[in-house]
Structures are given as C-alpha cells and as structure tokens.
BAMAR-948299 format. One record per residue: residue in three letters; x, y, z of N, C-alpha, C, CB in turn; residue number from 1. Coordinates in steps of 0.05 Angstrom, whole numbers, plus 5000, padded with zeros to 4 digits. Atoms other than C-alpha are relative to their C-alpha. Glycine has a CB too. Example, Ala and Ser with C-alpha at 12.3 -4.5 7.8 and 13.67 -1.06 7.14 Angstrom:
baba = Ala | nx = 5018 | ny = 4976 | nz = 5000 | cax = 5246 | cay = 4910 | caz = 5156 | cx = 5018 | cy = 5024 | cz = 5000 | cbx = 4980 | cby = 5001 | cbz = 5025 | lumro = 1
baba = Ser | nx = 4984 | ny = 4976 | nz = 4999 | cax = 5273 | cay = 4979 | caz = 5143 | cx = 4985 | cy = 5022 | cz = 5014 | cbx = 5009 | cby = 5009 | cbz = 4971 | lumro = 2
END
This chain:
baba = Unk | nx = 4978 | ny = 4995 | nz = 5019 | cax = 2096 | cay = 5532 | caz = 8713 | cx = 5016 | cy = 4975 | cz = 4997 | cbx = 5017 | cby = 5024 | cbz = 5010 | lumro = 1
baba = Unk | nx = 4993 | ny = 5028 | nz = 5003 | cax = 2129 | cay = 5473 | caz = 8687 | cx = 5031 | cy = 5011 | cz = 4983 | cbx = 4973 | cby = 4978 | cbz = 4979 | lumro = 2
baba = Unk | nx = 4976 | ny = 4986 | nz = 5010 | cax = 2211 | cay = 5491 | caz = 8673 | cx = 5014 | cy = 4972 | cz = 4992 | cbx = 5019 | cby = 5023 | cbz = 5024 | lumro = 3
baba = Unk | nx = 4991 | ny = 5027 | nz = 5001 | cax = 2251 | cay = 5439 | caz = 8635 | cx = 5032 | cy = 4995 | cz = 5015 | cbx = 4999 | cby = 4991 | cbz = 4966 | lumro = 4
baba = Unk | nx = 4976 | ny = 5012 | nz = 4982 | cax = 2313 | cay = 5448 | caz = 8685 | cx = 4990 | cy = 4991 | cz = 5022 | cbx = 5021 | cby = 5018 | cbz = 5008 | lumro = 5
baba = Unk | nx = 5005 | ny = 5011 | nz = 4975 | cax = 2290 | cay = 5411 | caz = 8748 | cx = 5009 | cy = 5008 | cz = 5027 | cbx = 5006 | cby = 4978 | cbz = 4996 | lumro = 6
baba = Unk | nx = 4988 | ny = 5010 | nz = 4973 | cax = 2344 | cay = 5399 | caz = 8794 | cx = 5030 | cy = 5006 | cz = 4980 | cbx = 4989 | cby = 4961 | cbz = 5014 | lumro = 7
baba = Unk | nx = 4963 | ny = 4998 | nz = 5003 | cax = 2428 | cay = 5423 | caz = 8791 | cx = 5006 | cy = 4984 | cz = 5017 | cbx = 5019 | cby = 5030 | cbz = 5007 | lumro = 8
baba = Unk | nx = 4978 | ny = 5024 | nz = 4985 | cax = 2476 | cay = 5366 | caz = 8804 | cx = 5017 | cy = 5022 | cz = 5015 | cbx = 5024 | cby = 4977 | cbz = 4975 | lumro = 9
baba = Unk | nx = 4969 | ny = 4999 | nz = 4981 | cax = 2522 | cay = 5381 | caz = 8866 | cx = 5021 | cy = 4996 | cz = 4984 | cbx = 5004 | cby = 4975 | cbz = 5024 | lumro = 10
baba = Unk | nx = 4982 | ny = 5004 | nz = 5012 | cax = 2580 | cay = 5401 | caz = 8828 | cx = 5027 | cy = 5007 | cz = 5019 | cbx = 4995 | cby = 5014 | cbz = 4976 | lumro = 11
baba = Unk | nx = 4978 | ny = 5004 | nz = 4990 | cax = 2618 | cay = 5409 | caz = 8887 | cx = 5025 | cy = 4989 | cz = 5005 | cbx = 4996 | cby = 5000 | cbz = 5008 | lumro = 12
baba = Unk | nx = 4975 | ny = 5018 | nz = 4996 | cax = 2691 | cay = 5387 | caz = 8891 | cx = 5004 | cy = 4990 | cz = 5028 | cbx = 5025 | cby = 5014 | cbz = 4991 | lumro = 13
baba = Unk | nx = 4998 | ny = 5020 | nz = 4987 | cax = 2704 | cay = 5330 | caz = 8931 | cx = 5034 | cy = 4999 | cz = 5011 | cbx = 4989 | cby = 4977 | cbz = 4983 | lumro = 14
baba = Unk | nx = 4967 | ny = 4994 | nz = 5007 | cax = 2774 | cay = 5334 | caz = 8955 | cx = 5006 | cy = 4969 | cz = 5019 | cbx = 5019 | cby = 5039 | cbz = 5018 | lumro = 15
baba = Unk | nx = 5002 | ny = 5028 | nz = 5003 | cax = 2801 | cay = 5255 | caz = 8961 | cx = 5035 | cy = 4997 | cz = 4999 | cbx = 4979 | cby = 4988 | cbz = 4969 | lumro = 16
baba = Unk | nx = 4964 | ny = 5001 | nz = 4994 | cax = 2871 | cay = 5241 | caz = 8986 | cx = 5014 | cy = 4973 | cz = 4993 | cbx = 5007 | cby = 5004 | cbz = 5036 | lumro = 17
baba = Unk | nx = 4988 | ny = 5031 | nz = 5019 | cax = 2909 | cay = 5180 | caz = 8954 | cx = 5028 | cy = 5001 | cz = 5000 | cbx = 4990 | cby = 4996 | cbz = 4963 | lumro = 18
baba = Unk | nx = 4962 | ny = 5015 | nz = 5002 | cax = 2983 | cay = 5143 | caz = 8957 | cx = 4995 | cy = 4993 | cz = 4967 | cbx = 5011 | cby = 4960 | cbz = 5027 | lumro = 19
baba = Unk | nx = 4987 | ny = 5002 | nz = 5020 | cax = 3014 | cay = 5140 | caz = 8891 | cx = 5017 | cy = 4982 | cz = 4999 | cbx = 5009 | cby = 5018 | cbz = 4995 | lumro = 20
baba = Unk | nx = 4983 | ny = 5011 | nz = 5006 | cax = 3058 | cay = 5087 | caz = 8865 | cx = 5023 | cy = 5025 | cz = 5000 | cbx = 4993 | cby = 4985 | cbz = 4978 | lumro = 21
baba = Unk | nx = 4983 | ny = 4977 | nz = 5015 | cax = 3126 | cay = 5127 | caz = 8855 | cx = 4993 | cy = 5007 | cz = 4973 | cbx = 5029 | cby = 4992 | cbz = 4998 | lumro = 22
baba = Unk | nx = 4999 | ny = 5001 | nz = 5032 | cax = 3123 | cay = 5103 | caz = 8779 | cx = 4982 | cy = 5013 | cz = 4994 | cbx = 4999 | cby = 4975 | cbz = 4985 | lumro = 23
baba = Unk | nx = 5036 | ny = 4978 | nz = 4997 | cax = 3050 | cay = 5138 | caz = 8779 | cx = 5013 | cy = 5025 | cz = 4996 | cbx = 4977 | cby = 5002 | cbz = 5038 | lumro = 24
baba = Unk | nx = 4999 | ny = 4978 | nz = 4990 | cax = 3071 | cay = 5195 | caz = 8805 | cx = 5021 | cy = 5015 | cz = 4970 | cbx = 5012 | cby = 4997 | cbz = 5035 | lumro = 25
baba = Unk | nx = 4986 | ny = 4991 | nz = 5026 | cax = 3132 | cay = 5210 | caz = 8755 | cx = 4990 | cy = 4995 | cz = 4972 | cbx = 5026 | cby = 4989 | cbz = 4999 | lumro = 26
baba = Unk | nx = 5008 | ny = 5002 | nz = 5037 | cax = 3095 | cay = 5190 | caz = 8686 | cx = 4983 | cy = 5022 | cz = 5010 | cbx = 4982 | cby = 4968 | cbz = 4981 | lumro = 27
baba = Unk | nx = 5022 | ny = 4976 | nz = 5002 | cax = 3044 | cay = 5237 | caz = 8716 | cx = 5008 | cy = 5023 | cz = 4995 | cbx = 4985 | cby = 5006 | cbz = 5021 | lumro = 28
baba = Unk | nx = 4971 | ny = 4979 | nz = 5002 | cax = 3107 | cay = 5286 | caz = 8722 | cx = 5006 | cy = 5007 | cz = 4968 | cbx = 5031 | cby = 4982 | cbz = 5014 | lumro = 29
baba = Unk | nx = 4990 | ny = 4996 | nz = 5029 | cax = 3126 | cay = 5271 | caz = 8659 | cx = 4973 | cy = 5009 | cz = 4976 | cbx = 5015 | cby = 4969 | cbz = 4990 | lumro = 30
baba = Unk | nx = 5025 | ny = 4988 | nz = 5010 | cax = 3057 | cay = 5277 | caz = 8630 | cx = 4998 | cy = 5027 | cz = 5004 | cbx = 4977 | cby = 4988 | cbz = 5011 | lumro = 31
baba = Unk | nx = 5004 | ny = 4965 | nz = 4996 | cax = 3048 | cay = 5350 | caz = 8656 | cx = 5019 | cy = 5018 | cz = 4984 | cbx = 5006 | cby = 5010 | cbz = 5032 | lumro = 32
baba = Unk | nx = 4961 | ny = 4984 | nz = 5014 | cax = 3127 | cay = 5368 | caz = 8623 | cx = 4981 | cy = 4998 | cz = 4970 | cbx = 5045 | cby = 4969 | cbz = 5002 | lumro = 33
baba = Unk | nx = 5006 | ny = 5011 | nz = 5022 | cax = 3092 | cay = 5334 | caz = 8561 | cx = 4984 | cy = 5026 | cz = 4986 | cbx = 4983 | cby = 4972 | cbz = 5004 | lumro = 34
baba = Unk | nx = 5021 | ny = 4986 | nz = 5006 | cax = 3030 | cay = 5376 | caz = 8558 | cx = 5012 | cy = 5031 | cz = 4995 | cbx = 4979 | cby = 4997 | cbz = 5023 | lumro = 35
baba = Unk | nx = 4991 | ny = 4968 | nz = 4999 | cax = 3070 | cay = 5438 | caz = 8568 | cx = 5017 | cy = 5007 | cz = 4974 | cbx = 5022 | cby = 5007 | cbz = 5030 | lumro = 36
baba = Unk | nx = 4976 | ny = 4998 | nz = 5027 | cax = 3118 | cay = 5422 | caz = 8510 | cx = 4985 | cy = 5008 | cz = 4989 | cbx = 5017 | cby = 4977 | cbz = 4985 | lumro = 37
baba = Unk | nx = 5008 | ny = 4992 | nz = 5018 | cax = 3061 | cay = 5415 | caz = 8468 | cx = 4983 | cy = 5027 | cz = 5002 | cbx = 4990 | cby = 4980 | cbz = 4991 | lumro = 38
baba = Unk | nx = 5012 | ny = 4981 | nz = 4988 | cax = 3030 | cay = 5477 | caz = 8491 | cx = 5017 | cy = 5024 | cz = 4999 | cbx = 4992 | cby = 4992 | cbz = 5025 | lumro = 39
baba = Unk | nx = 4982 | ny = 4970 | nz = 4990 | cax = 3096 | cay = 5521 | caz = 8501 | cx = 4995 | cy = 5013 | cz = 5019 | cbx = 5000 | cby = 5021 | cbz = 4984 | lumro = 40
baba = Unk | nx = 5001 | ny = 4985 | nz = 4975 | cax = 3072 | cay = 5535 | caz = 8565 | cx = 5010 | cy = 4986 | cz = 5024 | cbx = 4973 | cby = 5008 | cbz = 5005 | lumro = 41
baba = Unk | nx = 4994 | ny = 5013 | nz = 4981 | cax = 3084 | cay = 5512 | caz = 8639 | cx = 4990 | cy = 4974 | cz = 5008 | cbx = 4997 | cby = 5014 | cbz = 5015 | lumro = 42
baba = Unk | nx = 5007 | ny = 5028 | nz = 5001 | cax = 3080 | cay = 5441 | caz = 8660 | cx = 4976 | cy = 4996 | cz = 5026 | cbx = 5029 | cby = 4980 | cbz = 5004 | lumro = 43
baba = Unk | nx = 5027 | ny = 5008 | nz = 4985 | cax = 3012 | cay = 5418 | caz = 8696 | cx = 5010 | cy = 4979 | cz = 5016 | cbx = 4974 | cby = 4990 | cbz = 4982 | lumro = 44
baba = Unk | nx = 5002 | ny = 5018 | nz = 4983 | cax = 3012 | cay = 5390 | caz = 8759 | cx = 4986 | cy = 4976 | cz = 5005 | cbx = 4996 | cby = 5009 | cbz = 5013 | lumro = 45
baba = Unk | nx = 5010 | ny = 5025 | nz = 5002 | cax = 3000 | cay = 5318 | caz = 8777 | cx = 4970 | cy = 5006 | cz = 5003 | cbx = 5013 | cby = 4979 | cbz = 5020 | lumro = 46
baba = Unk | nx = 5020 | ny = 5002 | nz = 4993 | cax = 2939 | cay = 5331 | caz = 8822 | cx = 4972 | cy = 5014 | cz = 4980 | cbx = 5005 | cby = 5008 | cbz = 5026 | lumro = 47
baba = Unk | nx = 5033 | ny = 4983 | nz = 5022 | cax = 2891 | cay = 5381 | caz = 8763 | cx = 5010 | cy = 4967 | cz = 4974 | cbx = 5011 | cby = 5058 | cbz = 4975 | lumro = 48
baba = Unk | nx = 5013 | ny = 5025 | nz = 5020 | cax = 2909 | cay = 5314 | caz = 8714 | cx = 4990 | cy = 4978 | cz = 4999 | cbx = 5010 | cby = 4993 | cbz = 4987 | lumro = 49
baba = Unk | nx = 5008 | ny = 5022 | nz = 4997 | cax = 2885 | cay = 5264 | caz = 8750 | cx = 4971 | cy = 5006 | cz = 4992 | cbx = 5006 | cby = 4988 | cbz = 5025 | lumro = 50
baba = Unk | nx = 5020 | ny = 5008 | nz = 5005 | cax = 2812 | cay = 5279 | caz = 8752 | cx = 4997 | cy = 5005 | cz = 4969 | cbx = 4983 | cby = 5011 | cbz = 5016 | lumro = 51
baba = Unk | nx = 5012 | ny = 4993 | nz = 5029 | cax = 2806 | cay = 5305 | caz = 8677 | cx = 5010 | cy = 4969 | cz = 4988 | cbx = 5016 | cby = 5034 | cbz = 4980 | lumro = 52
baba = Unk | nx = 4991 | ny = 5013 | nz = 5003 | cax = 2846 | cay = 5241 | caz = 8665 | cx = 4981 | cy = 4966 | cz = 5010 | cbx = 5021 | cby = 5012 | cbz = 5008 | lumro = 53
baba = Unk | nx = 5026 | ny = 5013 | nz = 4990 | cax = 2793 | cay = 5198 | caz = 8710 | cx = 4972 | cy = 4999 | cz = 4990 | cbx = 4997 | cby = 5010 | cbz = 5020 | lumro = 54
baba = Unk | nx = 5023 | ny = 4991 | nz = 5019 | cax = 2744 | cay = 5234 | caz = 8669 | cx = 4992 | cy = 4985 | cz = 4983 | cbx = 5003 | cby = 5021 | cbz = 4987 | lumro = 55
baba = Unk | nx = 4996 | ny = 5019 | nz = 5012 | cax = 2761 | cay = 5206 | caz = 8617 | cx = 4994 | cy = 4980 | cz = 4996 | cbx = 5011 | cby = 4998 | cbz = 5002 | lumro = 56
baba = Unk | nx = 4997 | ny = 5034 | nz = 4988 | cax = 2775 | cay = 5141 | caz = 8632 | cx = 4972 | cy = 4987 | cz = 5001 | cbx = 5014 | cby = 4997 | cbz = 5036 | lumro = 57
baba = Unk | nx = 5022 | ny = 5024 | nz = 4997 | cax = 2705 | cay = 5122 | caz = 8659 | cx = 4978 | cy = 5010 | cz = 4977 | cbx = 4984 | cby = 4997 | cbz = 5035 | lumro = 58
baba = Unk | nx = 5009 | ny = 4986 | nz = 5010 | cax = 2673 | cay = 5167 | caz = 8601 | cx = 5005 | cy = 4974 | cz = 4969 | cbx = 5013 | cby = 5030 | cbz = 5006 | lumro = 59
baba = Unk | nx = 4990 | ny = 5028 | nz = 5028 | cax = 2712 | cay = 5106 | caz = 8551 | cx = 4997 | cy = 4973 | cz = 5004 | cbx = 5033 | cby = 4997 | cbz = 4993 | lumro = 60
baba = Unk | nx = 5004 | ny = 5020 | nz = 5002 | cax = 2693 | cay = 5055 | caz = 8583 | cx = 4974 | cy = 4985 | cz = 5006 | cbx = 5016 | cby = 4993 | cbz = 5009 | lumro = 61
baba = Unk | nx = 5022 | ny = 5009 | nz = 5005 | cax = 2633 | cay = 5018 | caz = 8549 | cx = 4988 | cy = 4992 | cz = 5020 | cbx = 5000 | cby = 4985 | cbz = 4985 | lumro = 62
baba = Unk | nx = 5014 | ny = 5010 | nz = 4991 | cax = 2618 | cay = 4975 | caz = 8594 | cx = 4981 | cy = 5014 | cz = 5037 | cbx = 5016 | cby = 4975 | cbz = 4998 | lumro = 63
baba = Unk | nx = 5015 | ny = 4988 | nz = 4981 | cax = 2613 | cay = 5019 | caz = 8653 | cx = 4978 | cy = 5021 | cz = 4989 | cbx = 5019 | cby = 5013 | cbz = 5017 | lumro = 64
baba = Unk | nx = 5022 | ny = 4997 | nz = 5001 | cax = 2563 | cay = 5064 | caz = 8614 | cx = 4986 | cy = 4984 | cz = 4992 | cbx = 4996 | cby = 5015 | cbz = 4991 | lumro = 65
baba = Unk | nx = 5026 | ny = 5020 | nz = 5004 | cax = 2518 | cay = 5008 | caz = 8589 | cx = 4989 | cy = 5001 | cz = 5027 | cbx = 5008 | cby = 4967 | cbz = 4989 | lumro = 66
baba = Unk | nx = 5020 | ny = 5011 | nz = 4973 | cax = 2514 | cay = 4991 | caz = 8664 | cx = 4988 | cy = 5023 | cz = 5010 | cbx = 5016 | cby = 4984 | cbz = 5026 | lumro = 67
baba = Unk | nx = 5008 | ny = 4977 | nz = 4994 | cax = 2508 | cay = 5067 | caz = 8679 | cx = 4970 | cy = 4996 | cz = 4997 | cbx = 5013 | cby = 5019 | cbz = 4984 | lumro = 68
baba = Unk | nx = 5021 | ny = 4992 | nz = 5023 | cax = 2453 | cay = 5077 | caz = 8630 | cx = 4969 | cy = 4983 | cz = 5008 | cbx = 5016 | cby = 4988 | cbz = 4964 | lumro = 69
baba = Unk | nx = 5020 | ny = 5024 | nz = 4984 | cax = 2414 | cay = 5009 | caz = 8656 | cx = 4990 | cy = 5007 | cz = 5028 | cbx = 5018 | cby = 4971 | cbz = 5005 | lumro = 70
baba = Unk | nx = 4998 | ny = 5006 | nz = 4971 | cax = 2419 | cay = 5025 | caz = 8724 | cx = 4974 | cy = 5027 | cz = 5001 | cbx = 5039 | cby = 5004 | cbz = 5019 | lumro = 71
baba = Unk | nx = 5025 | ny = 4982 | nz = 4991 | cax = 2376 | cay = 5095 | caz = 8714 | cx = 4972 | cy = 5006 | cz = 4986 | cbx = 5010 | cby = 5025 | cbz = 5004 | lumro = 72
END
C-alpha cells in the first residue's frame, strides 16, 4: 500500500523561557491592547504573540527560506 502521508511532524509545543527587554515587553503589552481595540475584544497576552509573531517573522524572511529550501 503506498499512502501519500508518510510521516506527522512533532507538533508538540516546546515551552522556551526568555528575559525580555522591559521596552519588549510593554510594546508587546501594547500590541495585545492594540489587537483587542481592533477586535472589540480582550487584550492578548504577551506570551500567545510571540510565537505567531516569530512565525511570521522567519516565514518573511527570504533569505532564510532560500537557505531553508537549499538545505533539504
């Protein structure tokens, strides 16, 4: 039998403890207030916007997928 899903990525969460600049910390603050304005709902905590925010981040930058992309 030949199935074209193989193999599931470990999507386990990783839990990864980190110091913050203050200034970090309050735009992140303020970011969450932000989101909530536009939303009309409650403001999101620093720690759920970092990774979607990390996400992101290495998701925009070219050169790390080119090397991604090369590498497999």
């Amino acid at each position: 039998m030949s199935l074209k899903i193989t193999a599931i990525a470990d999507d386990t969460p990783v839990k990864v403890t980190l110091d913050l600049p203050a200034a970090v910390h309050r735009d992140l603050v303020d970011y969450g207030k932000a989101m909530a304005g536009e939303a009309g709902g409650k403001a999101v905590e620093p720690a759920r916007l970092i990774p979607e925010m990390l996400r992101r981040f290495m998701a925009s930058d070219r050169g790390f997928t080119r090397g991604r992309a090369s590498r497999s």
